[in-house]
DRENDO-207870 format. One record per atom (N, C-alpha, C): residue in three letters; x, y, z; atom name; residue number from 1. Coordinates in nm, 3 decimals, padded with zeros to 5 digits. Layout:
BEGIN
+-----+---------+---------+---------+----+-----+
|   r |       X |       Y |       Z |  a |   k |
+-----+---------+---------+---------+----+-----+
| ala |       X |       Y |       Z | CA | NUM |
...
+-----+---------+---------+---------+----+-----+
//
This chain:
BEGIN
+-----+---------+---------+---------+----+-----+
|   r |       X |       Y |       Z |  a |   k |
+-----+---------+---------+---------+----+-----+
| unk |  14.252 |  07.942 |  06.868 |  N |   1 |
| unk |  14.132 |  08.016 |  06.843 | CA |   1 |
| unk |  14.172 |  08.152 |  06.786 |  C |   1 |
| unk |  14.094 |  08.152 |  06.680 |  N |   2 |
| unk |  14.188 |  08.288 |  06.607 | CA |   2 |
| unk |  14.088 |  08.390 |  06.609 |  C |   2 |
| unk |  14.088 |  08.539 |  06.616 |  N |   3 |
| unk |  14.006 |  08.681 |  06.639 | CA |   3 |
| unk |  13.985 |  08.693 |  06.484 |  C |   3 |
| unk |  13.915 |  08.752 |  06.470 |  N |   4 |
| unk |  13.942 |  08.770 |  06.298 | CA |   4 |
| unk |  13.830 |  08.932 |  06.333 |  C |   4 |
| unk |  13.840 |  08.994 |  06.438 |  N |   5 |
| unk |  13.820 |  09.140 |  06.477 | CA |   5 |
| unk |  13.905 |  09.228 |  06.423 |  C |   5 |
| unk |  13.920 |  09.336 |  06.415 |  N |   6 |
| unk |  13.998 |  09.450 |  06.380 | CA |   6 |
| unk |  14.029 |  09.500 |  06.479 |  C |   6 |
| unk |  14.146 |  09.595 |  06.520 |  N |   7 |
| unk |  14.194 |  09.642 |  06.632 | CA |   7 |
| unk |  14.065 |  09.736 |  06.667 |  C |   7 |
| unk |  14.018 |  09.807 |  06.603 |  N |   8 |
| unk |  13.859 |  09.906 |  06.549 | CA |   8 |
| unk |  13.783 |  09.847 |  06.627 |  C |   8 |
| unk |  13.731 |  09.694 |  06.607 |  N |   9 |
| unk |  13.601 |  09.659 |  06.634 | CA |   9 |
| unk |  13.679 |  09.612 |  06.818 |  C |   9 |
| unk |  13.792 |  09.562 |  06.847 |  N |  10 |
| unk |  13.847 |  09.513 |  06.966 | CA |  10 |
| unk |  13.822 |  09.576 |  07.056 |  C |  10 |
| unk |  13.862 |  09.747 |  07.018 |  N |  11 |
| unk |  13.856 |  09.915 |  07.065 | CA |  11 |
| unk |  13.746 |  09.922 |  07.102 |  C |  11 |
| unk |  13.617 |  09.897 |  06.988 |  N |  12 |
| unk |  13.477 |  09.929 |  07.046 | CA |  12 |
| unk |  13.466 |  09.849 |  07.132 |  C |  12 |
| unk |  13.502 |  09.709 |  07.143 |  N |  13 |
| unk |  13.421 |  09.606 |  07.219 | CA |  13 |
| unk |  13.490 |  09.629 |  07.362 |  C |  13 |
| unk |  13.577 |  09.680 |  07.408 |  N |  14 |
| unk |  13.611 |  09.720 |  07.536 | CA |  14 |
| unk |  13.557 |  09.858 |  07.555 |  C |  14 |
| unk |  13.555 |  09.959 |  07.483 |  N |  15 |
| unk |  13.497 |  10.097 |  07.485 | CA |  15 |
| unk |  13.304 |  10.060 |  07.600 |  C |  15 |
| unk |  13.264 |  09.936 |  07.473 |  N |  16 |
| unk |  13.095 |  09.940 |  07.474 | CA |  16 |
| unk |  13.109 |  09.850 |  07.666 |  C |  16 |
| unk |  13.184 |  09.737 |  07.654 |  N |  17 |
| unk |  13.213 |  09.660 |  07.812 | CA |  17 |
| unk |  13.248 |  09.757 |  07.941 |  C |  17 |
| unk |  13.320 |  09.895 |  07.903 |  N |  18 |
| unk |  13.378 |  09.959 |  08.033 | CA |  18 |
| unk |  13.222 |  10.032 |  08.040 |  C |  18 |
| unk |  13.181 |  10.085 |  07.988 |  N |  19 |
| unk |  13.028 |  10.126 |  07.939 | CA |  19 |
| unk |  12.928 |  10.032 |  08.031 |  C |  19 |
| unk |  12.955 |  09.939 |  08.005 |  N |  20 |
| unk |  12.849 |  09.823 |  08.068 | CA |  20 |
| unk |  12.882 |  09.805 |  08.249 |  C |  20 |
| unk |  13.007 |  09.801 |  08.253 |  N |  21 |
| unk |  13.068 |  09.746 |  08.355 | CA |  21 |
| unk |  13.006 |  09.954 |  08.450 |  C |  21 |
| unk |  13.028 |  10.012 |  08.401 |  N |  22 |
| unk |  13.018 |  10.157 |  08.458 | CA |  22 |
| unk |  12.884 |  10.156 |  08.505 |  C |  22 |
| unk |  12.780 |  10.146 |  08.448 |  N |  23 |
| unk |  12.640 |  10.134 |  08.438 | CA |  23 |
| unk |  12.605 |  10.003 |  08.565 |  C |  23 |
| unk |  12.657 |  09.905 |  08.549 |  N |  24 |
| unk |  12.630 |  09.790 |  08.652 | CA |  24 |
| unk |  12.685 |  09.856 |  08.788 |  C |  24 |
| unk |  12.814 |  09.881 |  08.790 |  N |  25 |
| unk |  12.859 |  09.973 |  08.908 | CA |  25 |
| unk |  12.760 |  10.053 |  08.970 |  C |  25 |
| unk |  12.738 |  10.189 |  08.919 |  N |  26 |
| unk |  12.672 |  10.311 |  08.943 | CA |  26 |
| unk |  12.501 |  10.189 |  08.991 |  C |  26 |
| unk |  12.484 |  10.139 |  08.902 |  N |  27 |
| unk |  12.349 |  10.045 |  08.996 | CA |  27 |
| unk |  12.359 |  09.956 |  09.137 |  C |  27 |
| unk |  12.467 |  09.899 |  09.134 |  N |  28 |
| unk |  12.530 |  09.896 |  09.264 | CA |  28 |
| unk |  12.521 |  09.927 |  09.402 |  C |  28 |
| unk |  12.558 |  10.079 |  09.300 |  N |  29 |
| unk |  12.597 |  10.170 |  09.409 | CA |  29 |
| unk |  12.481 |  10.239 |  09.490 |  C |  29 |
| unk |  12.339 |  10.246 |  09.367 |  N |  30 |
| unk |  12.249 |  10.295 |  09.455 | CA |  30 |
| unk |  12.194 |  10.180 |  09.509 |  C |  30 |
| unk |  12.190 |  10.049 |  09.458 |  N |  31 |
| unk |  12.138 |  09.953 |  09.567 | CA |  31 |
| unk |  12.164 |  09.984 |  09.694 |  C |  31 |
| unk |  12.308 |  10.004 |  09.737 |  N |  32 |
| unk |  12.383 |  09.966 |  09.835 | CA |  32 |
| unk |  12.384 |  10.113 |  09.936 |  C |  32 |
| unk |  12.308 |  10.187 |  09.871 |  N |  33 |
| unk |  12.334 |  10.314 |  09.965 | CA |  33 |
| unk |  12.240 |  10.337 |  10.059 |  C |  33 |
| unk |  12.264 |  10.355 |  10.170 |  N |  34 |
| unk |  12.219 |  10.358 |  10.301 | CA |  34 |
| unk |  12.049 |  10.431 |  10.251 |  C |  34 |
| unk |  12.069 |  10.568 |  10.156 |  N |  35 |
| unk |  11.864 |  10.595 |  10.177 | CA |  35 |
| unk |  11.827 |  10.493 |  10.099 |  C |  35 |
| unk |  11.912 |  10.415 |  09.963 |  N |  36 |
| unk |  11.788 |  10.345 |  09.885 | CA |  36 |
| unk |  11.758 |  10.184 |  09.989 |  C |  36 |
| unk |  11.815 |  10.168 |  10.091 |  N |  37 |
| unk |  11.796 |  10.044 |  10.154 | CA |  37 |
| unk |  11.710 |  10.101 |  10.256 |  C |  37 |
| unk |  11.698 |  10.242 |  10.343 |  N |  38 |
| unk |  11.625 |  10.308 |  10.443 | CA |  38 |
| unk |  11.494 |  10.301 |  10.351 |  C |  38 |
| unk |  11.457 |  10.321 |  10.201 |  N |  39 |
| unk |  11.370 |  10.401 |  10.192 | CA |  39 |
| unk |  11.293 |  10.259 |  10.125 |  C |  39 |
| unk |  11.413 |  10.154 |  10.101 |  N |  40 |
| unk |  11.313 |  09.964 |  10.049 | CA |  40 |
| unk |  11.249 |  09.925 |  10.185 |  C |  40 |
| unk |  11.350 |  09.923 |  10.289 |  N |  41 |
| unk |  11.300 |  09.919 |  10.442 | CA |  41 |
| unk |  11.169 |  10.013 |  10.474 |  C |  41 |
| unk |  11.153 |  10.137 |  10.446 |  N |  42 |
| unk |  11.038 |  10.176 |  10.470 | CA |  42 |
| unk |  10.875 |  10.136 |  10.375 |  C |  42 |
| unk |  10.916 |  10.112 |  10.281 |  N |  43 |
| unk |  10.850 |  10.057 |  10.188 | CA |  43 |
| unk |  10.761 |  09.927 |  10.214 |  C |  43 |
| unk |  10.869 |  09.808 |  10.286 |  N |  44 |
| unk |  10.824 |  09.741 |  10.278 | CA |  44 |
| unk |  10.700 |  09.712 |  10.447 |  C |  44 |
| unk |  10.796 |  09.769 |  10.525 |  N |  45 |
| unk |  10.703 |  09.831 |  10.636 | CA |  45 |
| unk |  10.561 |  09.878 |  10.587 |  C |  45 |
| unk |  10.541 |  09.970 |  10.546 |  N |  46 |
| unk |  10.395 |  10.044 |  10.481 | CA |  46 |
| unk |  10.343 |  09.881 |  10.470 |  C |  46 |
| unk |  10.377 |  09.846 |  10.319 |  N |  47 |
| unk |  10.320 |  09.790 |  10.269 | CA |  47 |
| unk |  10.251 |  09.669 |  10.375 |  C |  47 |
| unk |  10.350 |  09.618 |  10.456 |  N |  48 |
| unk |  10.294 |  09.557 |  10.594 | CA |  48 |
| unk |  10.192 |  09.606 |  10.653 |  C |  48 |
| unk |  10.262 |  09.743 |  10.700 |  N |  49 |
| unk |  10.097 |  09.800 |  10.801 | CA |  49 |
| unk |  09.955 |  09.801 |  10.667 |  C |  49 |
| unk |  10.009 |  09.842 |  10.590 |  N |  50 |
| unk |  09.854 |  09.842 |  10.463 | CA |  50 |
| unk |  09.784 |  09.702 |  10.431 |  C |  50 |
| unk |  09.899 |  09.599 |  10.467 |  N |  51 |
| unk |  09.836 |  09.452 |  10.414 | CA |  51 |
| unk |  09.748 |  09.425 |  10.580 |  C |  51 |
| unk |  09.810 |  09.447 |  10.721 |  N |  52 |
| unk |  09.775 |  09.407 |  10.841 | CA |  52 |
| unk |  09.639 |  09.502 |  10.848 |  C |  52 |
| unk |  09.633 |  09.610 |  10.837 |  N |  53 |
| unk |  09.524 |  09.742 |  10.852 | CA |  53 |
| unk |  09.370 |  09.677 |  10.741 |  C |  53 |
| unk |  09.420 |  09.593 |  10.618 |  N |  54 |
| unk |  09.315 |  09.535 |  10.550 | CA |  54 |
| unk |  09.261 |  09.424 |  10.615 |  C |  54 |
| unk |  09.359 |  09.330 |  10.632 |  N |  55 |
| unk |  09.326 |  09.218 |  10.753 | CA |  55 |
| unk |  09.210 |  09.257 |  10.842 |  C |  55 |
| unk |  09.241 |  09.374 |  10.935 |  N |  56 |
| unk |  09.202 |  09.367 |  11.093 | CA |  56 |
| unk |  09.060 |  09.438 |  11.003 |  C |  56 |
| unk |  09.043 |  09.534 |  10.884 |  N |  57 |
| unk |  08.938 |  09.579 |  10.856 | CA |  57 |
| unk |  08.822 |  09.416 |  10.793 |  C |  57 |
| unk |  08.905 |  09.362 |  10.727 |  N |  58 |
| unk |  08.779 |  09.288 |  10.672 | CA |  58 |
| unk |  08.728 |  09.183 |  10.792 |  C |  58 |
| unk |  08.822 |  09.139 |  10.938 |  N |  59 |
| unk |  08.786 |  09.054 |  11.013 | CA |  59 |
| unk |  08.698 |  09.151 |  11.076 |  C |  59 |
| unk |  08.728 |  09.261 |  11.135 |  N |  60 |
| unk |  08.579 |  09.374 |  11.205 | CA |  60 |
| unk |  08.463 |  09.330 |  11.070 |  C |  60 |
| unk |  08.475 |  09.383 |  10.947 |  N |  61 |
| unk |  08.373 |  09.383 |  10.926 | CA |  61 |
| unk |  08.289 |  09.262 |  10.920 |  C |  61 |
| unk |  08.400 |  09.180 |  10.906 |  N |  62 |
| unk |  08.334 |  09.021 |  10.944 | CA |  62 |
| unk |  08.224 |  08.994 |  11.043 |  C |  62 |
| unk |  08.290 |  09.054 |  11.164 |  N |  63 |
| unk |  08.235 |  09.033 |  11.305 | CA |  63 |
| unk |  08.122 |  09.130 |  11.336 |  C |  63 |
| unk |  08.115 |  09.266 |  11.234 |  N |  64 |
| unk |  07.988 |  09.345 |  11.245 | CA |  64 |
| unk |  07.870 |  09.272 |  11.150 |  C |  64 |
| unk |  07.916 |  09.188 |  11.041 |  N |  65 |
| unk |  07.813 |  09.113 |  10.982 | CA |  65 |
| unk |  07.740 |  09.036 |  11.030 |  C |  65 |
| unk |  07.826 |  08.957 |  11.150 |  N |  66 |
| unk |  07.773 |  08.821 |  11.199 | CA |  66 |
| unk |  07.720 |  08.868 |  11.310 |  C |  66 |
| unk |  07.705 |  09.011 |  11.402 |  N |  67 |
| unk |  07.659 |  09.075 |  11.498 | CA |  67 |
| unk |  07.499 |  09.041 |  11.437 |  C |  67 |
| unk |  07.512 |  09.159 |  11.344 |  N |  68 |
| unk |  07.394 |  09.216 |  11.291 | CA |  68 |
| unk |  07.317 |  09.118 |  11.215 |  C |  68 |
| unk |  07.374 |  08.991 |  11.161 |  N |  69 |
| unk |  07.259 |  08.914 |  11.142 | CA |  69 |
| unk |  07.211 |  08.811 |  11.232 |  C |  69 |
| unk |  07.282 |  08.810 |  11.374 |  N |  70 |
| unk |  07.191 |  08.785 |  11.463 | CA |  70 |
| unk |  07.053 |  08.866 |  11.545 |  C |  70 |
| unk |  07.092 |  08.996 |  11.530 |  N |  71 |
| unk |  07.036 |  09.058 |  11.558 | CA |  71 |
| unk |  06.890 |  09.122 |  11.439 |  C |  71 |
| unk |  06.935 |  09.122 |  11.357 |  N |  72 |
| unk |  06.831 |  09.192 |  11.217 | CA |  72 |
| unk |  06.803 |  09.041 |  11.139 |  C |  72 |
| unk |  06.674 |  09.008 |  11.090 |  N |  73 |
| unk |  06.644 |  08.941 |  10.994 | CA |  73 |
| unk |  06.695 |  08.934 |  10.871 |  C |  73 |
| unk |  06.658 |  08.881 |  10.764 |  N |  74 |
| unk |  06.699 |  08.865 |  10.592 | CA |  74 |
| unk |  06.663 |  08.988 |  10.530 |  C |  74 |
| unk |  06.515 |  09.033 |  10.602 |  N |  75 |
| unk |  06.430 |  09.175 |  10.592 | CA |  75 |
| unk |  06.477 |  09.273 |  10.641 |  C |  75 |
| unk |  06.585 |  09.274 |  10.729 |  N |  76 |
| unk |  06.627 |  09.411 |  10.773 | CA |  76 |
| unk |  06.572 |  09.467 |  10.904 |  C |  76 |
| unk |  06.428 |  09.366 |  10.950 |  N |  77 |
| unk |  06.370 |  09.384 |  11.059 | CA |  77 |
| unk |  06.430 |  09.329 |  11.178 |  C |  77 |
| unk |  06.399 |  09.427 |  11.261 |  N |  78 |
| unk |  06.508 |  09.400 |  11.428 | CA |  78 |
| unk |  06.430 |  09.268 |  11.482 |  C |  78 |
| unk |  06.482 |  09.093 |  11.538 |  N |  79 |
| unk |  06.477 |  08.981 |  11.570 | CA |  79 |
| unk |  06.436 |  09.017 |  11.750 |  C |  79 |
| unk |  06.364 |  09.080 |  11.807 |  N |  80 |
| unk |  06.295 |  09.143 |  11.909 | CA |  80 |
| unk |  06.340 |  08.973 |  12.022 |  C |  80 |
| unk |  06.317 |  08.913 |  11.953 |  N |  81 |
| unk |  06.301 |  08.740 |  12.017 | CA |  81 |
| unk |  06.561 |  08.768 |  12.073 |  C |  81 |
| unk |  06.579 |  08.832 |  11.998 |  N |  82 |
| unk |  06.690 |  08.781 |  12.073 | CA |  82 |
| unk |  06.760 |  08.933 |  12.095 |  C |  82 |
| unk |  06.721 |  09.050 |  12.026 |  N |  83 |
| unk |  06.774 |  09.172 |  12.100 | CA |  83 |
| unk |  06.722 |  09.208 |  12.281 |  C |  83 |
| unk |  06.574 |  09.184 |  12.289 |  N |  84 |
| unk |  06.534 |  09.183 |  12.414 | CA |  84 |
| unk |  06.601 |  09.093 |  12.524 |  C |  84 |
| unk |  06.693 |  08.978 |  12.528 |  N |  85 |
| unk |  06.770 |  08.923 |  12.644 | CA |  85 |
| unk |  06.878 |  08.995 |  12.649 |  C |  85 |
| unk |  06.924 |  09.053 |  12.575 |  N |  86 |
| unk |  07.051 |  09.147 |  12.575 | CA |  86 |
| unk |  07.037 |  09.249 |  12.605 |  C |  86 |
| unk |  06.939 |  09.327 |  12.568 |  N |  87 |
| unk |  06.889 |  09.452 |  12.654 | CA |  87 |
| unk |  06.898 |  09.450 |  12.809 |  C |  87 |
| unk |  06.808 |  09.347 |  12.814 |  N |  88 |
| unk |  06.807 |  09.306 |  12.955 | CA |  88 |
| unk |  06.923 |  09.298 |  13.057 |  C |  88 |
| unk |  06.995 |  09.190 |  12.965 |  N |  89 |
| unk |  07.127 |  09.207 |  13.036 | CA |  89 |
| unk |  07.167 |  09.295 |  13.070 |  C |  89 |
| unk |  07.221 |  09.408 |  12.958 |  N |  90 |
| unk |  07.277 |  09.520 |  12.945 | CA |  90 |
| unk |  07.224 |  09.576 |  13.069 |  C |  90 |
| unk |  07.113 |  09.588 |  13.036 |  N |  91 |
| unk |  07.028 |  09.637 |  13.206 | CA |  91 |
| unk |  07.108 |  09.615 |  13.324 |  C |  91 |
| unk |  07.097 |  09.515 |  13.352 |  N |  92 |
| unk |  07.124 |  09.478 |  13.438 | CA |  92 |
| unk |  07.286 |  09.442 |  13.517 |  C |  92 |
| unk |  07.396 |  09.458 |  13.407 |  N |  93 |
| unk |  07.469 |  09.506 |  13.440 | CA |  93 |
| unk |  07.548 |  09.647 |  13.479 |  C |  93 |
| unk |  07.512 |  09.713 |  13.410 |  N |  94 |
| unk |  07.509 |  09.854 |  13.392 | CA |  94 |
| unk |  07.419 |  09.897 |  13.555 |  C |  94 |
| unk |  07.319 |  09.836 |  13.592 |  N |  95 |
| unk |  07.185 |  09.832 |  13.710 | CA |  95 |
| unk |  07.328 |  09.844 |  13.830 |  C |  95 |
| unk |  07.373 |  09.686 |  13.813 |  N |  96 |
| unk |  07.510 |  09.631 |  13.895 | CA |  96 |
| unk |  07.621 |  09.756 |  13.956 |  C |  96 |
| unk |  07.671 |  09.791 |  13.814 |  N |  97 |
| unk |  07.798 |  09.889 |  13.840 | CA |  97 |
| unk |  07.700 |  10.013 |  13.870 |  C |  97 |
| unk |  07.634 |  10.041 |  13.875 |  N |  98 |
| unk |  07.574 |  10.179 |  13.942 | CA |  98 |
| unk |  07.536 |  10.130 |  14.062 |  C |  98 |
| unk |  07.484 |  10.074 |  14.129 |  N |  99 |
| unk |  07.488 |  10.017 |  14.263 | CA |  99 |
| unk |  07.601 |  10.028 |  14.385 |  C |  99 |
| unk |  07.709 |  09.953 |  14.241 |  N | 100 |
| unk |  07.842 |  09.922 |  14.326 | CA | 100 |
| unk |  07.896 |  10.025 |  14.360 |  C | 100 |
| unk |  07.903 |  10.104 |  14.230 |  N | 101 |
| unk |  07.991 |  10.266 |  14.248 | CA | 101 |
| unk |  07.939 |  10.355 |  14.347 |  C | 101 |
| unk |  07.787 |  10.359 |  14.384 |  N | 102 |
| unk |  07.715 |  10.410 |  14.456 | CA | 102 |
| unk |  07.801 |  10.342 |  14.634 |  C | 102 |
| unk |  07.834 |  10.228 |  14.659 |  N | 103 |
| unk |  07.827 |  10.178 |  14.747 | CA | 103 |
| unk |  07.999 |  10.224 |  14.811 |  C | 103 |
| unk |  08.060 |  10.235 |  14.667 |  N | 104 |
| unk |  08.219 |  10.220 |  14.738 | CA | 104 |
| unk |  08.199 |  10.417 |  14.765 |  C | 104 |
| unk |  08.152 |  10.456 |  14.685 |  N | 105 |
| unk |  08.124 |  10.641 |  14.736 | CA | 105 |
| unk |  08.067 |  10.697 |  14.876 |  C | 105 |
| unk |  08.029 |  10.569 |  14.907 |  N | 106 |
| unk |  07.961 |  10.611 |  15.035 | CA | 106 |
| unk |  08.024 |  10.572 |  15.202 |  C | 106 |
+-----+---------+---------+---------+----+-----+
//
């Protein structure tokens, strides 16, 4: 296999490779350095808590939708037929623990 390069063009072509090889190194090197791996590690953390923090927001708001359209009509008007047993309840537990608390105070 014969070169048919010039000592000139041989010169550049190791000149332009130590060039290349320097550049791949020095990238390397910041891969490998303790802040740029602290600071991919923190990165990817965030990006976790930001993906989990969207999660837990759209399932709440999920669960405030499906509250409130048991409670409110298509109209926006309060469903009196099923807020009033819950009131009640509410009553009546709330009735309960004031009783009780009253009883262990005494």
């Amino acid at each position: 296999m014969s070169d048919d390069r010039t000592p000139a063009q041989i010169e550049a072509d190791i000149v332009r490779r130590r060039e290349q090889l320097a550049v791949t190194l020095d990238e390397i090197g910041v891969r490998v350095h303790p802040k740029t791996i602290i600071g991919d590690a923190k990165a990817r953390v965030a990006s976790t808590v930001d993906e989990t923090a969207g999660r837990v927001f759209v399932a709440a708001n999920r669960v405030v939708t499906d509250v409130k359209a048991r409670f409110v009509d298509e109209d926006g008007a309060p469903r009196v037929d099923r807020i009033l047993p819950v009131a009640l309840l509410a009553a009546g537990v709330i009735g309960l623990i004031a009783v009780s608390s009253r009883k262990h105070r005494d």
